[in-house]
Structure formats: C-alpha cells, structure tokens
C-alpha positions as YAML, in Angstrom:
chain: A
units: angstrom
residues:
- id: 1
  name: UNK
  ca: [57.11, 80.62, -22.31]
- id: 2
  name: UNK
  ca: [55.49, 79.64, -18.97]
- id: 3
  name: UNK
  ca: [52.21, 80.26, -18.33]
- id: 4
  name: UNK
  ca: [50.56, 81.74, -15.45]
- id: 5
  name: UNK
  ca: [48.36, 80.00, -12.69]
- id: 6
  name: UNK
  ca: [46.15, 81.78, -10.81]
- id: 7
  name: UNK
  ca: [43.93, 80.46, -8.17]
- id: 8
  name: UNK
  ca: [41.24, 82.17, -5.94]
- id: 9
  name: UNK
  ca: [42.40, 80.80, -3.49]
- id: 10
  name: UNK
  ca: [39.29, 81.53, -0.78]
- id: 11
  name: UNK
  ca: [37.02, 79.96, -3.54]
- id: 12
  name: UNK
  ca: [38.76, 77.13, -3.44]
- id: 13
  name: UNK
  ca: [38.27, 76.52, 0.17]
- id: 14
  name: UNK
  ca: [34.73, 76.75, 0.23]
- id: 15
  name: UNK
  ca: [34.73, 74.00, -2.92]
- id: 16
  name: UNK
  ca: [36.55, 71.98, -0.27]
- id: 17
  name: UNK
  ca: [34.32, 72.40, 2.73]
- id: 18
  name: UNK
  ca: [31.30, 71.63, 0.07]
- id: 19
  name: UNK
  ca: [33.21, 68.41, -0.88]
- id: 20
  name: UNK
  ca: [33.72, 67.60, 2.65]
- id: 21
  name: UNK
  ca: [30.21, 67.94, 3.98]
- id: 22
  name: UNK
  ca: [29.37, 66.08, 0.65]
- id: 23
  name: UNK
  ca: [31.27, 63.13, 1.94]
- id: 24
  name: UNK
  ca: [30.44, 63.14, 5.53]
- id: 25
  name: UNK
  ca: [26.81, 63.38, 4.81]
- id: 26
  name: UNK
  ca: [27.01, 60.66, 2.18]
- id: 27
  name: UNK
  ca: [28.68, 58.96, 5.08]
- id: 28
  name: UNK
  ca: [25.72, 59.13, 7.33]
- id: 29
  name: UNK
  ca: [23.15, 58.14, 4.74]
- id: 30
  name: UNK
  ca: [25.20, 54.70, 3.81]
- id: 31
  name: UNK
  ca: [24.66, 54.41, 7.80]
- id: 32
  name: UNK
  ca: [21.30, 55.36, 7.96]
- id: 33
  name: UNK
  ca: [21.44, 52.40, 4.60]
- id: 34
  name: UNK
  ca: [23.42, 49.81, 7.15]
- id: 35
  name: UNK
  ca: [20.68, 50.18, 9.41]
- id: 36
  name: UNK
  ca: [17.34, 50.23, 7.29]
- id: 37
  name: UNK
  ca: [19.12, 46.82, 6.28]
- id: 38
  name: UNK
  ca: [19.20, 45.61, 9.38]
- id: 39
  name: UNK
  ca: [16.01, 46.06, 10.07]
- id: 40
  name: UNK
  ca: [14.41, 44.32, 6.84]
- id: 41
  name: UNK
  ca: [16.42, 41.15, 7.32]
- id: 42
  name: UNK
  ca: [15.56, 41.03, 11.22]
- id: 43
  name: UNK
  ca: [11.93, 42.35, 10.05]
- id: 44
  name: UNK
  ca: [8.23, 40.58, 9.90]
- id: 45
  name: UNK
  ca: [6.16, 43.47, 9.51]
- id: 46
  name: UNK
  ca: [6.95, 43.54, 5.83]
- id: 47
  name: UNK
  ca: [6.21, 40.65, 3.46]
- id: 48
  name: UNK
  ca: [9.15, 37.93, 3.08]
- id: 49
  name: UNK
  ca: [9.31, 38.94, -0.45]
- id: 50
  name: UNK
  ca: [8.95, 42.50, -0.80]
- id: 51
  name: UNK
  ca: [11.15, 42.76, 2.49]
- id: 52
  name: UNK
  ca: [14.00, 40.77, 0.55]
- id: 53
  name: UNK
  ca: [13.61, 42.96, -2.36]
- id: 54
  name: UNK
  ca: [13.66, 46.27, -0.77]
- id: 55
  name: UNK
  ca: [17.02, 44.86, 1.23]
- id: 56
  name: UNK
  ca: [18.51, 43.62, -2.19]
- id: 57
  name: UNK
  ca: [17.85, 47.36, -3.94]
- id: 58
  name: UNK
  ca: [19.04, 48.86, -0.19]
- id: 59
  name: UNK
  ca: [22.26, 46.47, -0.70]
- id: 60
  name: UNK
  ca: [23.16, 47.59, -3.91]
- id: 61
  name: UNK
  ca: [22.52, 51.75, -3.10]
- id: 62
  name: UNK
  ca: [24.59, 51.75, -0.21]
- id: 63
  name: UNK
  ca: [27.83, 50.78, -1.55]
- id: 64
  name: UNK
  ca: [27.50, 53.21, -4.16]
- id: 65
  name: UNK
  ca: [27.09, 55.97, -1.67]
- id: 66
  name: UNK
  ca: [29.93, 54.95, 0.30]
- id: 67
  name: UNK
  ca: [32.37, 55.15, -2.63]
- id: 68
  name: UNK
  ca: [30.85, 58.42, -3.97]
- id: 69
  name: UNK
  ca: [31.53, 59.54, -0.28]
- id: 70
  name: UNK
  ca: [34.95, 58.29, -0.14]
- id: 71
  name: UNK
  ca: [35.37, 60.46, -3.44]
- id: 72
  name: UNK
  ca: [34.03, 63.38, -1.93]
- id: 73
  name: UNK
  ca: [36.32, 63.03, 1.10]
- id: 74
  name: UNK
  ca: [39.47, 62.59, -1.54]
- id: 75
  name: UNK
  ca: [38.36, 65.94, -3.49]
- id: 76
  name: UNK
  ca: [38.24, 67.75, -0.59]
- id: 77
  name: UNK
  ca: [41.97, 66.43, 0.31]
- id: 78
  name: UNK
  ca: [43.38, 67.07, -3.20]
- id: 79
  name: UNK
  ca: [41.98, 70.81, -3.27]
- id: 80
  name: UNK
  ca: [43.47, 71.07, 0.04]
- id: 81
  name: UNK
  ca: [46.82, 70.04, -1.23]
- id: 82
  name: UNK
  ca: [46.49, 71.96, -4.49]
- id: 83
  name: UNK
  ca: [45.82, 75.30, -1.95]
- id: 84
  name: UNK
  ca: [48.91, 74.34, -0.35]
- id: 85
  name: UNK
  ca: [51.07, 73.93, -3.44]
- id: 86
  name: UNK
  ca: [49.97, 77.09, -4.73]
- id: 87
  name: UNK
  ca: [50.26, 79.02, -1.68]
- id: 88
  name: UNK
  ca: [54.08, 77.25, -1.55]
- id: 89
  name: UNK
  ca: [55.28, 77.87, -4.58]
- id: 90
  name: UNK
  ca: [54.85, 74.22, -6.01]
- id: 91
  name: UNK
  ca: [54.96, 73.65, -9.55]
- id: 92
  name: UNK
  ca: [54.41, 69.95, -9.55]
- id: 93
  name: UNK
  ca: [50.75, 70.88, -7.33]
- id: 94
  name: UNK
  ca: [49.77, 73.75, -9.62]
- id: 95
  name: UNK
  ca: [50.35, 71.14, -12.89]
- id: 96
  name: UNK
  ca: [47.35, 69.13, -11.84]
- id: 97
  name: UNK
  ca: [44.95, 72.12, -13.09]
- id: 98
  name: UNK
  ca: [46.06, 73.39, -16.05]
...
C-alpha cells in the first residue's frame, strides 16, 4: 500500500527563502573575507607576524564559508524543485523526503 505525502507547501517556501538569504549572506561575508585578506598581505600597520597569521586563519575561514554558502544556495534549489514535484504530481520528487 502507498503511502501518503503531504507537504505544507507555504512552509516550505519560507525554508527556501531562509536557505537562500543563508547563502547570499554567507556570500558577502567570504567577500567581506577576500577583502580583509587583501588588506593584511598589502598591510604594515600590523606586525609581519601576527599580520601573516591572522591572513593564514582568514585563508582557511573563507573557503569554508563559501562552500557552506554554495550549500545553502543548493537547499534552497532542491526545496524549490521538491515544491514543484509535489505541486506536479511527481513521484520521483516527493521520494526524496520520505
């Protein structure tokens, strides 16, 4: 016997906006990142070696946030997608979530 999907289907629109702004803002701070970067390396105001240091921990951060921003962005595409299969009829879209 089949069983039943039900999705709330406004719900699931905001959890895709959210998701969405997730990523975009994660997108701004791995450019906000790109340029604090810049400026150690190009920098004298800050020692040579705690200036390298901060840009080495700065280095490693931002492409951590640019991934978990590129996730965000792909979340918000699958729920999109899963809204649409459900909304069409789709059993193959609806699968994902049970």
């Amino acid at each position: 016997m089949a069983e039943e999907v039900f999705m709330d289907i406004p719900q699931v629109q905001k959890m895709a906006e959210s998701f969405g702004n997730f990523g975009e803002i994660l997108q701004g701070v791995a450019k906000a990142l790109e340029a604090a970067i810049m400026v150690l390396k190009m920098s004298a105001f800050v020692g040579l070696v705690g200036g390298f240091a901060v840009e080495r921990y700065l280095s490693m951060v931002k492409p951590r946030v640019e991934n978990m921003a590129k996730k965000m962005l792909e979340l918000q595409g699958d729920l999109k997608g899963a809204i649409s299969h459900y909304q069409t009829g789709d059993e193959t879209g609806s699968a994902r979530f049970r």
